[in-house]
SESEMAR-167791 format. One record per residue (C-alpha): x negated, y, z. Coordinates in steps of 0.02 Angstrom, whole numbers, plus 50000, padded with zeros to 5 digits. Layout:
// SESEMAR-167791
XYZ/...
//
This chain:
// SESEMAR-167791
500005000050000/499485015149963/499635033250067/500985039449954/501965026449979/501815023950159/502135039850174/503805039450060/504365025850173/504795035950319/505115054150235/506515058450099/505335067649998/505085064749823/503205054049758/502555070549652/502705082949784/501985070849907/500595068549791/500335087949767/500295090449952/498995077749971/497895083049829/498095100849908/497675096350092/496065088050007/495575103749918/495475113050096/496965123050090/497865125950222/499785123450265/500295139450259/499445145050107/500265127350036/502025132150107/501845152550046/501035150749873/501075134049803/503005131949813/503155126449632/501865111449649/502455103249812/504335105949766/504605122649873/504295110350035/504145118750190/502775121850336/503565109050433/503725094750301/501895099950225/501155095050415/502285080150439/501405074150270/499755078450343/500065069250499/500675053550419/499155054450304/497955054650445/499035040350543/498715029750385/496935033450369/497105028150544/497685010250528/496785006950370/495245010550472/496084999050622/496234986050485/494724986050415/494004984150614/495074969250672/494614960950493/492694961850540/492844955950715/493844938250675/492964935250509/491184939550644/492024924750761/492254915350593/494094914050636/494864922350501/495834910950384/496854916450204/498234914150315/497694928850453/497064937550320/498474941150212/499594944950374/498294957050428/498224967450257/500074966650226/500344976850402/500504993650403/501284993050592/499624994950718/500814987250855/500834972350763/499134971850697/498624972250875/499874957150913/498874947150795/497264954550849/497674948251019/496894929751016/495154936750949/495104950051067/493794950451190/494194947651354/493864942551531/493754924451557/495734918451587/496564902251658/496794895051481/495074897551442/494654888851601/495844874751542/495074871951382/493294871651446/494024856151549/494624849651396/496404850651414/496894858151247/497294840751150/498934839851313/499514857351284/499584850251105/500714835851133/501624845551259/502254859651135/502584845251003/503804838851106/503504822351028/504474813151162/503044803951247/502964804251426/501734817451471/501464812851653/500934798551607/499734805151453/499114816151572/498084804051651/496934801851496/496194817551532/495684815051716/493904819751734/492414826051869/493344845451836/495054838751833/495474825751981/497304823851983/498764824451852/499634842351948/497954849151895/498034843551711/499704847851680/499374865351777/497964868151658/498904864751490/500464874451555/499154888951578/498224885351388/500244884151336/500754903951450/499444910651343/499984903851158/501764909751197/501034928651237/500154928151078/501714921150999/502174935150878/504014930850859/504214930351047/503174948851061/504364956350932/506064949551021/505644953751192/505234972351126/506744973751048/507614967451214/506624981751341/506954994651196/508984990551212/509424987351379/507584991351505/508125002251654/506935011851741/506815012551917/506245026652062/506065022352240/505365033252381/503575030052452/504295029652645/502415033752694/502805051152606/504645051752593/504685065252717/503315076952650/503725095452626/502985093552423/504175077352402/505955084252434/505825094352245/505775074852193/507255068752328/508345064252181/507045049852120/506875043452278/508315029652260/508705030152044/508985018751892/509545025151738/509245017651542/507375019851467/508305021951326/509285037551366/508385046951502/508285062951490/506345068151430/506435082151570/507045068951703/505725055551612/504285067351646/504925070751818/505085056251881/503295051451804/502605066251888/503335060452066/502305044352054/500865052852006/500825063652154/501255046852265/502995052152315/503965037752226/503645018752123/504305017651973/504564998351865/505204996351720/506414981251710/507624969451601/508724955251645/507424942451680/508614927751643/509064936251448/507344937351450/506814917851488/508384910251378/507824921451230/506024914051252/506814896651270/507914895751148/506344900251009/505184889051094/506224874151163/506754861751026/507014845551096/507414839251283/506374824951344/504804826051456/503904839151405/505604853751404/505304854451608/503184858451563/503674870851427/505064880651535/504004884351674/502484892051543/503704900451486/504244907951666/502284909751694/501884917951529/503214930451547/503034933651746/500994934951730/500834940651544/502204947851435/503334956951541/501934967851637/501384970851450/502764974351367/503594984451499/502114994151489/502334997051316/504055000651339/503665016451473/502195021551363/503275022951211/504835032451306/503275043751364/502655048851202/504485050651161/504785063751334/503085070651277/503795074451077/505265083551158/504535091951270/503145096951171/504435102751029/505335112851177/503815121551211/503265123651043/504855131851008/504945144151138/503025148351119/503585153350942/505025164150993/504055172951130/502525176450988/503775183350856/504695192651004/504975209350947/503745222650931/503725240850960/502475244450849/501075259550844/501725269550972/500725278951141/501215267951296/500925268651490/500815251451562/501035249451730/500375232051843/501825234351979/501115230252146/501475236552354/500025236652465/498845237852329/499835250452221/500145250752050/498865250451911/499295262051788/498315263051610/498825275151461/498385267651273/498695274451102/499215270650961/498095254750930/498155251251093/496455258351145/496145262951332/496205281851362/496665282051557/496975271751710/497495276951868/498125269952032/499775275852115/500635267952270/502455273552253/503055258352374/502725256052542/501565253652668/500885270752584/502525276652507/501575291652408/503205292652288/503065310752255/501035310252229/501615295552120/502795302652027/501625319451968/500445308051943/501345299051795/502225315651730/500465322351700/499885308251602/501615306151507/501245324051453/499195324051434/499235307451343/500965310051218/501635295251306/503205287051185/503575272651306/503295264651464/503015247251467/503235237251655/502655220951713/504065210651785/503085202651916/503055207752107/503645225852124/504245225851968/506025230551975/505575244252121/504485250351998/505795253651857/506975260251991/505505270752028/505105278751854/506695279651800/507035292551950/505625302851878/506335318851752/505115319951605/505195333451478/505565323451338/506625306251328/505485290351356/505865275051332/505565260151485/505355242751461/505005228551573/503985215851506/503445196751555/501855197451633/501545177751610/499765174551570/499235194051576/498105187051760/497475174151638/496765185551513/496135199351622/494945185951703/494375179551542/492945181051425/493955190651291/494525201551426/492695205851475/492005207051311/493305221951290/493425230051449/491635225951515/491615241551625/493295239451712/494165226151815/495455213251805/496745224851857/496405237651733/496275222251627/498085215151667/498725232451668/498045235951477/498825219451398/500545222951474/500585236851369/499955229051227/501255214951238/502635228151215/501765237451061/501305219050976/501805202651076/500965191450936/499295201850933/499045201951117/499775185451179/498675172951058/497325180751168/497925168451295/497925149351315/499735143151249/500035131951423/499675147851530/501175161451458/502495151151557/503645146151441/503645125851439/504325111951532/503205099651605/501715104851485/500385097251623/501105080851611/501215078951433/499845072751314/498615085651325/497755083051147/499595084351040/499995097451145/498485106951103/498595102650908/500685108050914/500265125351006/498805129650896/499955124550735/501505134050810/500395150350846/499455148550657/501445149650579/501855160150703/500395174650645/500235170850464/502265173850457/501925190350496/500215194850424/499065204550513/498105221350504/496305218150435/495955234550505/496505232050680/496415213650716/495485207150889/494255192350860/495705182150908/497255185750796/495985185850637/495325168750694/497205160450679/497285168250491/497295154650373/495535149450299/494645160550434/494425151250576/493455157250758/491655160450690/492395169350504/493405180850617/491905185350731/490995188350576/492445201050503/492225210650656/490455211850646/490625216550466/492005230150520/491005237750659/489615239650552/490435244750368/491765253550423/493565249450370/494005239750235/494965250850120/495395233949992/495605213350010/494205210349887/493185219550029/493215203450121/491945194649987/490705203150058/490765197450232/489415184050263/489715166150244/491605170950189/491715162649993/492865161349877/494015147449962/494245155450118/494565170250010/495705163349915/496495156250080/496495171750184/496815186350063/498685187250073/498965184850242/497985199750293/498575219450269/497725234550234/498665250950264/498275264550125/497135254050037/496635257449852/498185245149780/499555246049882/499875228149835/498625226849977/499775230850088/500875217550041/500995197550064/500835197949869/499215186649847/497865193349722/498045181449595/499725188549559/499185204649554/498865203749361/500785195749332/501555212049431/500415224949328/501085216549159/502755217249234/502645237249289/501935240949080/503175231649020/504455241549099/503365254949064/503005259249246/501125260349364/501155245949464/501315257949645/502965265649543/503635246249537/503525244449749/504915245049818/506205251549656/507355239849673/508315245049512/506875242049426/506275226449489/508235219249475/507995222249268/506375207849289/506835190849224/505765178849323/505505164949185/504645176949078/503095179049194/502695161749250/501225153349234/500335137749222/499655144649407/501075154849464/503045143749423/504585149849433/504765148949632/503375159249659/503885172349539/505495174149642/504135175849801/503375188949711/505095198249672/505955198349837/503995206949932/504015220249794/505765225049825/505295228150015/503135224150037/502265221250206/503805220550301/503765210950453/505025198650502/505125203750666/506535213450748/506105231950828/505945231251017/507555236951114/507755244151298/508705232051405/509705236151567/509855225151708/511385226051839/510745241951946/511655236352103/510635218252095/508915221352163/508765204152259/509425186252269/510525193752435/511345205852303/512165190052220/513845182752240/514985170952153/515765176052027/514845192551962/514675193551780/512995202351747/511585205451603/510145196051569/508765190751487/508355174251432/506635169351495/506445151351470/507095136051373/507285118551405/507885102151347/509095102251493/509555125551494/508795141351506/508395153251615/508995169851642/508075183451697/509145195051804/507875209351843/507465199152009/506095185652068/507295173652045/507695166951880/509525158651855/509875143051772/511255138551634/511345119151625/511705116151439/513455110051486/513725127951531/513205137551392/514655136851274/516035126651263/515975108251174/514525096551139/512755103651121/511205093151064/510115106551057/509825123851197/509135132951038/510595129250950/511545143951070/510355154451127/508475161451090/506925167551196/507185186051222/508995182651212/509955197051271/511545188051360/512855189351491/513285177151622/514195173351770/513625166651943/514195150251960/513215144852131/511925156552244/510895144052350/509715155152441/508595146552552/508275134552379/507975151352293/509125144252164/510545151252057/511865143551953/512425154551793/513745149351669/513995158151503/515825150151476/516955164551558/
//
């Protein structure tokens, strides 16, 4: 079998555009270049089926290599037969290339290997026949120095006779199917630590069974986590009985002497062998499963909170809300650059409000302030009460922001290599206002697991989760494009085709050239050729460059196909931007080309009519319930404005302007079946909800959006 095909088997896409994708992958470029500008050659297939393809590509390399290993090793122990060998290259499964892998393997010494050394192979033989001879009685023959009575013979060929029925492929398969359909998994309480403080989060697990097969992944992962930190003991179980007569009724085919021998490997084989094994399996695979969802839960709301809207180029004060050590206050411009930073303690113990409050006129005034941007950690809210008492001479906007992660990169390297001269504070101050002017630029600054908005992301594979977050935050910034001009180190190095030493190398080039005024520009920065140009060029922007097409996600090889189009409608190519009436007299088949089809003429069309605009929706001022300024301030029944601050598989989280965040169970979010959180609501949501439940020593609320 070849990749294609294996790769046909499990998607609905069609053999050429698989093909295309492949050939394209091997030619370096990238998946969002693929999914942007080669439309017409995979079939207009998106970034999501272009890396499924990629995956399943690798996972084939994978077991051809697996093959290819297993295949060595028996034909090295001079075990491999036509037979094996034809089974071996007709699997494309791994699990079952490792179920016939499983004689050969090496291995400890076991009780059948002891068995055979005493040279009772030949009874196991006639035992599984089931011949009919009386095998008491033939088990005398093989009485010996090792062996002294018949027990111990028959013992040792019902151990040779456990192990062939665990490598019995037939039997593997069955009791798989068996713990996928009907397994339960169990939690019971550790009583050594049922009482800790840390264990009553995990009370519900301490007495539970539910189906592997339709846990929850949240409850999965939580109930994992529990055993980990030694609160609970989880198994992983099946009818034992359904188990044994499935076994017996493959295996047993005659009733004399030997059925009694047989039944009780069986009962040994799948007590000592199979069923630790394969209920192994069984929680391993249901993990991976949790692990998928939650990962794809996290993935998801990493990409909303990256694409969260922007304010854009404007002058902000950002404020790091804090009491006893006051309130770090920092004043940026346009790009974000650090003109100011001061320190005010408007709460108590100092309670300098009015020092405070001249304090932050002055710079609103010195510094053309346009917005105020405010962490919602602790003080937060006091602090927004507290600015939004102050009268300023013109009308400013206020925003709170999430300060998730902002501790993370004020401690870091990046941090320091910008702000060597000034501490974290400063630091965390500086990115909260950055996050309002440009969430993408300023958050991919920061390692994905650290911004807060996943659900069990320690527990979950560590190595996919990496590979999704990295994937979700390179769609996530080449969606929007990015400012050659103004890019840190670490936007430019998620760019496709750049990568983390390319980008360090563009800002090296910038410091010392000067800004790049055109795309071709980028040819000149070292060790940055032609692929990565070819890669990178449309993804970046350049504001009043030479072409304005620059400016655009219009890639330079088009750029010949639009000027033919502007002279044939006898027009400059910067008159042809954005004229809509112009560009709607364009027929698209007349400009394709063997490079360019007719999809990616259509591209072309739509960024002319409206070039460089980003997808993301303008940043708007949001108002939380005055009157609620702590958990105390909550009662049944209220109906108040929030913010959505987290998703899960199982709700979100609402952000209600206080420490607490409320929950909406997904049963409560609208009325009528829902598979899927994101199919109601979105990261940034703004939404109104009712309380439900305030329990406040648990520090939990209850929210419903069905009212």
């Amino acid at each position: 079998m070849k990749s294609i095909a294996f790769i046909q088997q499990q998607l609905n896409i069609p053999e050429k555009s698989i093909h295309a994708t492949l050939k394209l992958l091997s030619e370096d470029c990238t998946i969002p270049f693929i999914a942007r500008y080669r439309k017409d050659q995979t079939g207009n297939l998106d970034e999501v089926a272009i890396e499924t393809i990629f995956k399943l590509n690798k996972q084939f390399g994978e077991i051809i290599k697996r093959k290819e290993s297993i295949l060595k090793s028996v034909k090295e122990q001079n075990a491999l037969n036509p037979e094996l060998q034809q089974k071996i290259e007709q699997s494309f499964d791994l699990q079952e290339l490792e179920d016939l892998y499983l004689p050969y393997k090496k291995r400890k010494k076991t009780k059948a290997d002891a068995a055979r050394e005493k040279g009772l192979e030949p009874l196991a033989k006639i035992i599984m026949s089931q011949r009919g001879e009386n095998v008491e009685v033939l088990a005398r023959k093989y009485l010996s120095q090792d062996v002294t009575d018949e027990a111990e013979a028959l013992q040792g060929a019902r151990d040779i006779i456990a192990e062939w029925i665990n490598e019995n492929l037939y039997i593997r398969k069955n009791l798989r199917r068996l713990f996928q359909r009907k397994a339960m998994i169990t939690s019971k309480a550790v009583k050594a630590k049922k009482e800790d403080e840390a264990a009553q989060k995990f009370s519900q697990y301490f007495e539970w069974q539910e189906a592997l097969n339709r846990i929850p992944s949240h409850r999965l992962l939580a109930m994992l986590r529990a055993e980990n930190e030694g609160f609970v003991k989880t198994s992983v179980d099946i009818d034992k009985e359904e188990a044994l007569e499935l076994m017996e009724n493959a295996l047993i085919k005659s009733n004399n002497s030997a059925t009694k021998h047989i039944k009780l490997a069986i009962a040994d084989s799948y007590k000592r062998l199979l069923e630790p094994a394969i209920s192994n399996e069984a929680l391993q695979e249901a993990k991976e499963k949790a692990d998928t969802k939650a990962i794809e839960v996290f993935s998801e709301n990493l990409q909303q909170l990256l694409l969260a809207s922007p304010l854009g180029e404007k002058r902000i004060l950002a404020i790091d809300p804090g009491f006893r050590t006051g309130c770090k206050v920092v004043c940026l411009d346009e790009k974000g650059d650090l003109l100011n930073n001061e320190t005010i303690y408007p709460h108590a113990p100092q309670n300098e409000t009015g020092m405070a409050m001249k304090k932050i006129r002055s710079m609103v005034n010195a510094y053309n302030i346009q917005a105020i941007s405010i962490g919602n950690g602790t003080a937060g809210r006091e602090t927004e009460f507290f600015i939004k008492k102050i009268a300023f001479d013109k009308p400013i906007q206020v925003f709170v922001v999430s300060e998730a992660g902002a501790s993370i990169y004020s401690a870091s390297k990046i941090a320091r290599d910008e702000f060597p001269n000034y501490d974290v504070t400063v630091r965390g101050a500086v990115s909260i206002g950055r996050r309002l002017a440009d969430p993408l630029a300023e958050l991919v600054k920061i390692d994905a697991k650290s911004i807060g908005v996943g659900q069990y992301q320690h527990d979950v594979d560590q190595t996919k989760l990496k590979e999704e977050l990295d994937n979700t935050v390179i769609r996530s910034v080449n969606s929007v494009g990015i400012n050659l001009n103004t890019a840190s180190k670490s936007l430019l190095s998620y760019v496709s085709g750049i990568g983390e030493k390319m980008a360090e190398n563009i800002v090296n080039y910038r410091t010392e050239h000067g800004a790049f005024t055109e795309r071709k520009e980028l040819k000149k920065v070292p060790r940055l050729g032609e692929k990565a140009y070819q890669q990178a060029a449309a993804f970046v922007r350049i504001k009043n460059a030479k072409n304005p097409l620059d400016n655009s996600a219009v890639h330079p090889e088009a750029y010949k196909t639009i000027e033919k189009m502007a002279k044939d409608l006898g027009l400059k190519t910067e008159e042809l931007i954005s004229n809509k009436e112009k560009i709607a007299l364009i027929d698209p088949e007349k400009y394709t080309t063997p490079e360019i089809g007719i999809l990616g003429i259509r591209d072309i069309l739509k960024e002319l009519e409206k070039p460089g605009l980003d997808p993301r929706k303008a940043a708007k001022v949001f108002e939380f319930d005055p009157n609620v300024k702590s958990i105390k301030n909550l009662n049944p029944g209220m109906v108040l404005p929030g913010i959505v601050n987290n998703i899960t598989a199982f709700g979100c989280f609402v952000d209600l302007g206080i420490k607490e965040s409320g929950l909406v169970h997904i049963s409560q979010l609208k009325e009528g079946y829902i598979s899927d959180v994101n199919e109601v609501v979105k990261l940034h949501q703004h939404v109104q909800v009712k309380v439900v439940e305030v329990d406040e020593a648990r520090k939990r609320i209850q929210l419903t959006m069905i009212f």
